[in-house]
C-alpha positions in Angstrom: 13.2 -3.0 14.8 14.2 0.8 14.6 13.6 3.0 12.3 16.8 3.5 11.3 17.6 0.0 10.4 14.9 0.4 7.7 18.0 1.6 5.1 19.0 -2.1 5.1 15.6 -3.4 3.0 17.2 -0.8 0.4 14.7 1.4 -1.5 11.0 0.9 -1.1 8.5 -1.3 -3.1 6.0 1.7 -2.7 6.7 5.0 -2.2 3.7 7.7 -2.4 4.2 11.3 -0.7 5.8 10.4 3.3 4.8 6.7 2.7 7.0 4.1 2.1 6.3 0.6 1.5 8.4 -2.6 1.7 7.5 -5.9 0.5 10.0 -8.7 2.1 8.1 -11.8 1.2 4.9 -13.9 1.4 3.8 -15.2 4.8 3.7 -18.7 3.5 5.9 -18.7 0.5 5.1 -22.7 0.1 1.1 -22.4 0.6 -1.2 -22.5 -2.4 -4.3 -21.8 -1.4 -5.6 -18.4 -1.6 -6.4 -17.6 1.7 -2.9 -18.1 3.0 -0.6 -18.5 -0.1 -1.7 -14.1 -0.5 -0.5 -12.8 2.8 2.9 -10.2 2.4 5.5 -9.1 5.5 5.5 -6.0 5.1 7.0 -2.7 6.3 5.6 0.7 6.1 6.6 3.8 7.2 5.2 7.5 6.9 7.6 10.5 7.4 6.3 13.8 8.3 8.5 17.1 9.2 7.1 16.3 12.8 6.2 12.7 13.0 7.0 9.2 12.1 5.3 6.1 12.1 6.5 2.7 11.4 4.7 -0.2 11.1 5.7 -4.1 10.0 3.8 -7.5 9.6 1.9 -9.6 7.4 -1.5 -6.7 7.1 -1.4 -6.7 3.0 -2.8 -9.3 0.7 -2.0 -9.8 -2.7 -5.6 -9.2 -4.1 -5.9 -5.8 -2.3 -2.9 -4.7 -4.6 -4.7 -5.8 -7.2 -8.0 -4.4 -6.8 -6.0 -0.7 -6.2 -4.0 -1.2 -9.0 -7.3 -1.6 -11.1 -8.5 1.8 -9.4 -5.4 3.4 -10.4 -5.4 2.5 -13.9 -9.2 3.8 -14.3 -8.3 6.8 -12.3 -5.2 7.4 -14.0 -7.3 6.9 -17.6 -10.5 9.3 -16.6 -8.9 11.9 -14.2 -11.3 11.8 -12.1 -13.1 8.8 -9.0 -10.9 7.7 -6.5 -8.9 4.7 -5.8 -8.4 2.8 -2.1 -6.1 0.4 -0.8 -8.2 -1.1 1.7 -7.0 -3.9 3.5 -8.8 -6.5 5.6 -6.7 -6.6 8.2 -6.8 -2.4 9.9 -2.9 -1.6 10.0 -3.6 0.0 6.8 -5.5 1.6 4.4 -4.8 4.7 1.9 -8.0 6.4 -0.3 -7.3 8.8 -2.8 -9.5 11.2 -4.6 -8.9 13.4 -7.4 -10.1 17.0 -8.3 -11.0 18.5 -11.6 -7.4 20.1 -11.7 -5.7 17.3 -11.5 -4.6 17.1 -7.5 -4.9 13.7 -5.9 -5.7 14.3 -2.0 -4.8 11.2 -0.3 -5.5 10.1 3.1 -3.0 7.1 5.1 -4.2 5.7 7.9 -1.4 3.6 9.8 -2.9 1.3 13.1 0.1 -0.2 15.0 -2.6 -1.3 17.6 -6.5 -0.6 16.1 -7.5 -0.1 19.0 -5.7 2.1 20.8 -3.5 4.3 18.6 -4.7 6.0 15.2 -2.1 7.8 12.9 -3.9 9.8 10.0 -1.8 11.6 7.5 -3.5 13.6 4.3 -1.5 15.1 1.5 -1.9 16.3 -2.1 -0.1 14.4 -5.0 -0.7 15.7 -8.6 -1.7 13.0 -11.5 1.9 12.6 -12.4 2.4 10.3 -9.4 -0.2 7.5 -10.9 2.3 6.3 -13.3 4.7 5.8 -11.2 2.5 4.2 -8.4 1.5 1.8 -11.3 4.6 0.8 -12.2 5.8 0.2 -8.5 2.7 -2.3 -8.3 3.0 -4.1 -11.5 7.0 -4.6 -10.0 5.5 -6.2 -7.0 2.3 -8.0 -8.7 5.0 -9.7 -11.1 7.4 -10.8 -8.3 4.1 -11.8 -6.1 1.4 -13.5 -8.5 -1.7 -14.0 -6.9 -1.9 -17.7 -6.1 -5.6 -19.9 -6.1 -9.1 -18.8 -6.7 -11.4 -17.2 -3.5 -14.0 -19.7 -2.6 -16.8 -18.5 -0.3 
């Protein structure tokens, strides 16, 4: 896939400084257990003046959405912490701190290939980008429930 042909998925589920996020679908839309029923396809893309890096599969699950959309409500509530999206698979991951005046740094790290190629991309938001990050989660969290229980 091209980058280009990105504009057919239509505006992004997540969209947070040069990152954009697509959610298509679950991996196994007819499992139920947790471990597979949780898997997204996914595309993401960050957009630099003098870079771009695209990236597609099945790297986020449900849960981790969860567990950064908690951090972002806490964060969002005490202005201060920091909140990650840390997946378990390494395509992906996104940490963001913020400062007493209100600016979010936030780091993207994008792995096509973990092993061999490493895109890191840091940028400042302000705290008026939390709501709308929340929002764009509880979109996805509601169209993608989070299916069975975690056994160990």
């Amino acid at each position: 896939m091209k980058l280009d042909e990105l504009e057919k998925f239509g505006p992004p589920s997540i969209s947070l400084g040069g990152l954009n996020i697509w959610i298509h679908a679950r991996e196994f839309p007819n499992a139920t257990d947790y471990w597979d029923a949780n898997w997204l396809k996914v595309s993401a893309v960050y957009t630099s003046s003098s870079s771009k890096v695209w990236l597609s599969g099945n790297f986020i699950q449900i849960s981790e959405l969860l567990r950064w959309q908690k951090e972002l409500l806490i964060l969002n509530d005490l202005l201060k912490g920091t909140a990650s999206l840390n997946c378990l698979e390494p395509n992906l991951s996104i940490h963001m701190k913020i400062d007493k005046t209100g600016h979010i740094e936030t780091i993207v790290n994008l792995y096509d290939d973990h092993i061999d190629e490493k895109h890191e991309f840091i940028f400042s938001v302000d705290q008026t980008y939390l709501v709308k990050l929340i929002k764009e989660l509880n979109t996805i969290l509601e169209q993608y429930p989070l299916k069975g229980e975690a056994t160990t």
